[in-house]
C-alpha angles and dihedrals in degrees: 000000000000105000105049120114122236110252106244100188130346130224122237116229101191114110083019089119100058105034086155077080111055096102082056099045087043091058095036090056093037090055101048092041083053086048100059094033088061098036092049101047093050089052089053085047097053097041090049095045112038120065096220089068102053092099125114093254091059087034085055089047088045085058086051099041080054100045093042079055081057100042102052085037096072099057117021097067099057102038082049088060093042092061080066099053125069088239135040104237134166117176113246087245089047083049097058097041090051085053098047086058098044091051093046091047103044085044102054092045097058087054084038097060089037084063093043086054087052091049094053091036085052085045094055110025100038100020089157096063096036095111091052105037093045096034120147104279095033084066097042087059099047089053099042080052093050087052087047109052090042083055110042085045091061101041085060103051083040094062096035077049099043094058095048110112106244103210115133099063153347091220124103115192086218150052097260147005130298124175076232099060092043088046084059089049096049126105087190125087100281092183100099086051082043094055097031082054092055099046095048083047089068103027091045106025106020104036094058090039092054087040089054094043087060097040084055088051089064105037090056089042086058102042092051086050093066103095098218128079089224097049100048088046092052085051106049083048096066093064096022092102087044093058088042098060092038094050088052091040098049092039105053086039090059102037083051095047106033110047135099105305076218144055109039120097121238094261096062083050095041080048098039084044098058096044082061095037121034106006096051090057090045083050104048089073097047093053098042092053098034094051105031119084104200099052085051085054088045099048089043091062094037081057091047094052094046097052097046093052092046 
C-alpha cells in the first residue's frame, strides 16, 4: 500500500467507442441541456410570478424545476467540454464534488416526489382538511426535509468515497462519477461504503418509492370511488403529470441501479445512464406544462402580457 500514487483525475470512458460522433453528441446534449435549462426555468418564472400558482402542488414542483437545473447541471457541462479534449478527464477533486451533487440531488428528488404523492393523496383523499394539513409552513418543512435528507445522505457516501484508496485504475465506464464505479477502483475495505450504499438505497430510494406506490393505491381507490365520469376525470388530472414524472423517474432510476452488474456493453450504460441522468430532467417540465392545464393557462397570460407590453 505504500507505494501506491494518489490519483490526480481520472479519464471517462462513455462515447469512447464512437468518437466520429462527437460533433453529434456535442449538438444532441447542448441542445437538451439548453432545453431544461430553458423549460425549468420557465416553470420557476411562472410559479413565482402568477397568483394562481402560488399553491403547495406548483411550490413542490418549484422545489423540482430548481433541483432538475441542478441535476443536469452536474454533469452536462463537463462531459460537453470533454468532447472537445482528446481525453475525458475530470480532476479527482472535480470527481468528488460531481458526486457529492448527483447524490444530493438524486437524493432529494426521490423524498421530494414521495411529498408531491402525499399532496395529491391529501388533495384527493382529504380534500376538507387540505388547507390545514398542507398549510405554508407545513410545505416549507416537507421540502427543507426532502434537501436534507438528500444532503445529508451524499455527504455521507462522499466522505465514506473520498477516503477510499483509488489504486486499480484512472478509468471511469462511464461519463461521470458514481460511489459504484470508485468502489470498483479502490484497494481499501469498501464494505462499510458497500453497506452504507445499501442502507441509504432503501431508506432513501426505496422507502419514498414504496410511500409513493401506496399513496397512489389510495388515490386511485378514491378516484374510482366518485360516481361521475367527469368527476373522477377532473380528479385523476390533477396528479396525472405527477405519476407521470414518478413512473419515468423511478423507472429509469431502477432499470439504471438494479440491473446485472455484467453483461451489458458501455454503450447500453452510457445510453441507460443519460436517460437517468440527463433526459428525465429535460422531461419533468414538458409534462408538467403539456398536461397540466393550469400552467398552459399560465403560460398563455405571462405570453399576453409580454407581448402587449412589447
Amino acid at each position: 500500500m505504500e507505494n501506491q500514487t494518489f490519483i490526480e483525475e481520472f479519464v471517462f470512458m462513455g462515447f469512447s467507442n464512437h468518437p466520429d460522433l462527437y460533433v453529434l453528441f456535442f449538438l444532441l446534449f447542448l441542445a437538451i441541456y439548453s432545453i431544461t435549462l430553458v423549460g425549468n426555468t420557465l416553470i420557476l418564472t411562472l410559479i413565482r410570478t402568477d397568483l394562481s400558482l402560488h399553491t403547495p402542488m406548483y411550490y413542490f414542483l418549484s422545489n423540482l424545476s430548481f433541483l432538475d437545473i441542478c441535476y443536469i447541471s452536474a454533469t452536462v457541462p463537463v462531459m460537453l467540454i470533454n468532447f472537445f479534449k482528446p481525453r475525458k478527464t475530470i480532476s479527482y477533486v472535480g470527481c468528488i464534488t460531481q458526486l457529492f451533487f448527483l447524490i444530493t440531488c438524486a437524493g432529494t428528488e426521490c423524498v421530494l416526489l414521495a411529498v408531491m404523492a402525499y399532496d395529491r393523496y391529501v388533495a384527493i383523499c382529504n380534500p376538507f382538511h387540505y388547507s390545514s394539513i398542507m398549510s405554508k409552513g407545513a410545505c416549507m418543512k416537507m421540502a427543507a426535509f426532502s434537501w436534507l435528507c438528500g444532503g445529508t445522505n451524499s455527504l455521507v457516501h462522499t466522505l465514506l468515497t473520498s477516503s477510499l484508496n483509488i489504486c486499480k485504475s484512472h478509468e471511469l465506464s462511464h461519463f461521470f462519477c458514481d460511489v459504484p464505479l470508485l468502489l470498483k477502483l479502490s484497494c481499501s475495505d469498501t464494505s462499510i461504503s458497500e453497506a452504507v450504499l445499501h442502507l441509504a438505497s432503501a431508506l432513501i430510494g426505496l422507502s419514498p418509492c414504496l410511500f409513493t406506490l401506496i399513496s397512489y393505491v389510495h388515490i386511485i381507490s378514491t378516484i374510482l370511488k366518485i360516481k361521475s365520469s367527469k368527476g373522477r376525470a377532473t380528479a385523476f388530472s390533477t396528479c396525472a403529470s405527477h405519476l407521470t414524472v414518478v413512473v419515468i423517474f423511478y423507472g429509469t432510476a431502477n432499470f439504471n441501479y438494479n440491473r446485472p452488474s455484467s453483461g451489458y456493453s458501455l454503450d447500453i450504460d452510457t445510453l441507460v445512464s443519460s436517460l437517468y441522468c440527463i433526459v428525465t430532467p429535460m422531461l419533468n417540465p414538458m409534462i408538467y406544462s403539456l398536461r397540466n392545464k393550469e400552467v398552459k393557462a399560465a403560460l398563455i397570460r405571462m405570453a399576453r402580457k409580454y407581448f402587449s407590453s412589447a
